[in-house]
Structures are given as structure tokens and as C-alpha cells.
C-alpha positions, 0 to 999 in steps of 0.5 A: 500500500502507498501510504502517505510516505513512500517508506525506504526499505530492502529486500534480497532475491537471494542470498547473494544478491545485491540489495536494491533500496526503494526510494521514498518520497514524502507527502507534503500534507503529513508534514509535521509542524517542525517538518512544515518549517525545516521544508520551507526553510530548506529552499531560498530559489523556486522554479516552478513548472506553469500548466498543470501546476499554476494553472489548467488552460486559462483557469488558475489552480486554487492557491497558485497565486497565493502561494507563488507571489507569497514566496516572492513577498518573502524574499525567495526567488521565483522562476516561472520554467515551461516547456510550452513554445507558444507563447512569446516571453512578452505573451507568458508575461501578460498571461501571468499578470492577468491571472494575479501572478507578480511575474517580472520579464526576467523570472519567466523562462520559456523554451521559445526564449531559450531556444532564440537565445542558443541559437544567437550563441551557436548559430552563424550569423550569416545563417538563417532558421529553418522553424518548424514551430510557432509564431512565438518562435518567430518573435523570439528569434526577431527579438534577437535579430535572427534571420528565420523562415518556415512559420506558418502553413505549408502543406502538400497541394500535389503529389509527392513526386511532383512535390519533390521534382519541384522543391526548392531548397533554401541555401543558407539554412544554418539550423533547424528548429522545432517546436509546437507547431499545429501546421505539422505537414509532409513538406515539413517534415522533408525539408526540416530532414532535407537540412538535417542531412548537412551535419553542419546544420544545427539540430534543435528542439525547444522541449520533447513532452509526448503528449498532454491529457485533455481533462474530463475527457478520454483525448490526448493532445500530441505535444512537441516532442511527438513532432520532434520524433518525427522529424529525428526519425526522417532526419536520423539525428538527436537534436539538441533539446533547450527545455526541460529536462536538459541541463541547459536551464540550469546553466542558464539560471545558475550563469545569470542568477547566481542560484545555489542548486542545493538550496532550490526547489523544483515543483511540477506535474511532470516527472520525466521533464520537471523532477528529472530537470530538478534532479539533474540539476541537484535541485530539491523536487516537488511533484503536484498531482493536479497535471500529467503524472499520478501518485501511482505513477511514483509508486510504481518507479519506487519500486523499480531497480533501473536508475532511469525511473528511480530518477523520476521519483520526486523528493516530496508530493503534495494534492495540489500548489495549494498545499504549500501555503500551510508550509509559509511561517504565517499560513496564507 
């Protein structure tokens, strides 16, 4: 039974055998009063994930703003981390200000914004992008000044041959970026390889989350990282991911903030890109069970011997971001 600890215990397969140590996580509500304390006192940084933690589409998750913007009138920093490429860094701003977030520009890390930032260190100025992705990307990489094209429809209004005998390749292409793009198409996808196929042509993806469920009902949205297997597998390359659970954040954060790992706390709903980030990171990890991943999710990789899923299990899990206002010395 998966009681309110994950307790840690061994056990032997024989006599000889090595003995594996189950993980344990521990439930943010059992806390005791001291435990509450030692938790909040143990953190100075919070990264926290945006969909399914702070908010679900449009509607802000009860205690969300409470809690994030409390943590900021308590000195802590904050840093809101997501995945998603559809918004630009301007667009994520205006969205956390209107649903009560005390969000400033340099506290909002999205991966459009990481991705234009990597390619402004890495690419050949004299090269341009070659965007399978949103029109957020577009705006993050005009902000830095690089030279893009690809955005937008751009589907196969023939046949194949007579598509191939007729493309025409662009002769500058210096990256390819991927992202979300809901114009996902075949001549996408054979130009993004085509360019790919110059080893020279930088391979990059903004985030690798498969898919998202559609709460209330049985739908599962394809994420980005279903389009970037696509064009991986036709390209035959690994891309160079920006977002979570790359360390690339990190190096990010810890260069222009001046974070202390060890006293940084990671919260998020999704444990193969937000835990995993948190423990590649030597950050202290936070998993809420109102986004992708479940308490019976953590129970099963608990248990497991193989050091990949062992990784996934948080350090703590709490109901919902609301939990943590019982955590503030004075509870919100």
C-alpha cells in the first residue's frame, strides 16, 4: 500500500544478491509542524513548472497565486520554467499578470526564449532558421535579430513526386528548429530532414513532452516532442533539446542568477521533464498531482531497480500548489 510516505526499505532475491533500496518520497500534507518549517526553510530559489501546476488552460489552480507571489513577498526567488513554445516571453508575461501572478520579464523562462537565445550563441550569423514551430518562435528569434523562415502553413497541394521534382531548397539554412507547431505537414517534415542531412546544420528542439491529457475527457493532445520524433526519425539525428529536462536551464539560471542548486526547489506535474530537470540539476523536487503524472505513477518507479525511473521519483508530493501555503511561517 502507498501510504502517505513512500517508506525506504530492502529486500534480497537471494542470498547473494545485491540489495536494491526503494526510494521514498514524502507527502507534503503529513508534514509535521517542525517538518512544515525545516521544508520551507530548506529552499531560498523556486522554479516552478506553469500548466498543470499554476494553472489548467486559462483557469488558475486554487492557491497558485497565493502561494507563488507569497514566496516572492518573502524574499525567495521565483522562476516561472515551461516547456510550452507558444507563447512569446512578452505573451507568458501578460498571461501571468492577468491571472494575479507578480511575474517580472526576467523570472519567466520559456523554451521559445531559450531556444532564440542558443541559437544567437551557436548559430552563424550569416545563417538563417529553418522553424518548424510557432509564431512565438518567430518573435523570439526577431527579438534577437535572427534571420528565420518556415512559420506558418505549408502543406502538400500535389503529389509527392511532383512535390519533390519541384522543391526548392533554401541555401543558407544554418539550423533547424522545432517546436509546437499545429501546421505539422509532409513538406515539413522533408525539408526540416532535407537540412538535417548537412551535419553542419544545427539540430534543435525547444522541449520533447509526448503528449498532454485533455481533462474530463478520454483525448490526448500530441505535444512537441511527438513532432520532434518525427522529424529525428526522417532526419536520423538527436537534436539538441533547450527545455526541460536538459541541463541547459540550469546553466542558464545558475550563469545569470547566481542560484545555489542545493538550496532550490523544483515543483511540477511532470516527472520525466520537471523532477528529472530538478534532479539533474541537484535541485530539491516537488511533484503536484493536479497535471500529467499520478501518485501511482511514483509508486510504481519506487519500486523499480533501473536508475532511469528511480530518477523520476520526486523528493516530496503534495494534492495540489495549494498545499504549500500551510508550509509559509504565517499560513496564507
Amino acid at each position: 500500500m502507498f501510504a502517505k510516505s513512500i517508506s525506504s526499505f530492502f529486500f534480497a532475491r537471494t542470498l547473494n544478491a545485491t540489495v536494491p533500496k526503494m526510494m521514498s518520497s514524502t507527502c507534503i500534507e503529513a508534514l509535521s509542524t517542525e517538518g512544515r518549517r525545516d521544508f520551507y526553510n530548506s529552499f531560498d530559489t523556486v522554479l516552478t513548472d506553469c500548466d498543470g501546476v499554476l494553472w489548467l488552460l486559462n483557469n488558475t489552480i486554487k492557491g497558485a497565486t497565493e502561494v507563488m507571489n507569497g514566496f516572492k513577498a518573502d524574499n525567495k526567488k521565483v522562476f516561472f520554467v515551461t516547456n510550452n513554445s507558444t507563447k512569446s516571453h512578452t505573451q507568458f508575461l501578460e498571461k501571468f499578470h492577468a491571472l494575479g501572478f507578480k511575474a517580472l520579464a526576467n523570472e519567466v523562462v520559456s523554451t521559445s526564449f531559450l531556444a532564440a537565445k542558443y541559437l544567437k550563441a551557436n548559430l552563424d550569423p550569416s545563417k538563417q532558421v529553418y522553424v518548424v514551430g510557432s509564431p512565438a518562435i518567430a518573435c523570439e528569434l526577431d527579438a534577437l535579430n535572427i534571420r528565420h523562415f518556415g512559420v506558418g502553413e505549408d502543406y502538400l497541394k500535389t503529389s509527392v513526386p511532383t512535390f519533390v521534382e519541384n522543391i526548392k531548397l533554401e541555401p543558407d539554412v544554418g539550423a533547424v528548429l522545432v517546436g509546437f507547431d499545429e501546421h505539422l505537414s509532409y513538406p515539413k517534415l522533408f525539408r526540416a530532414a532535407s537540412y538535417l542531412k548537412d551535419q553542419n546544420v544545427l539540430f534543435v528542439a525547444t522541449n520533447t513532452d509526448e503528449s498532454f491529457p485533455v481533462a474530463g475527457t478520454g483525448l490526448v493532445m500530441p505535444g512537441t516532442g511527438s513532432l520532434v520524433c518525427a522529424v529525428k526519425t526522417c532526419a536520423g539525428r538527436e537534436p539538441f533539446v533547450v527545455g526541460k529536462p536538459s541541463s541547459y536551464i540550469c546553466n542558464v539560471l545558475t550563469e545569470t542568477n547566481k542560484i545555489d542548486p542545493s538550496r532550490t526547489l523544483m515543483i511540477g506535474d511532470r516527472c520525466n521533464t520537471d523532477i528529472l530537470l530538478g534532479k539533474r540539476c541537484g535541485f530539491k523536487t516537488l511533484l503536484v498531482l493536479t497535471g500529467v503524472n499520478s501518485l501511482k505513477d511514483v509508486e510504481e518507479w519506487s519500486k523499480s531497480d533501473d536508475p532511469k525511473l528511480l530518477e523520476l521519483v520526486p523528493d516530496y508530493y503534495a494534492q495540489s500548489i495549494d498545499s504549500l501555503r500551510a508550509t509559509f511561517p504565517v499560513p496564507l
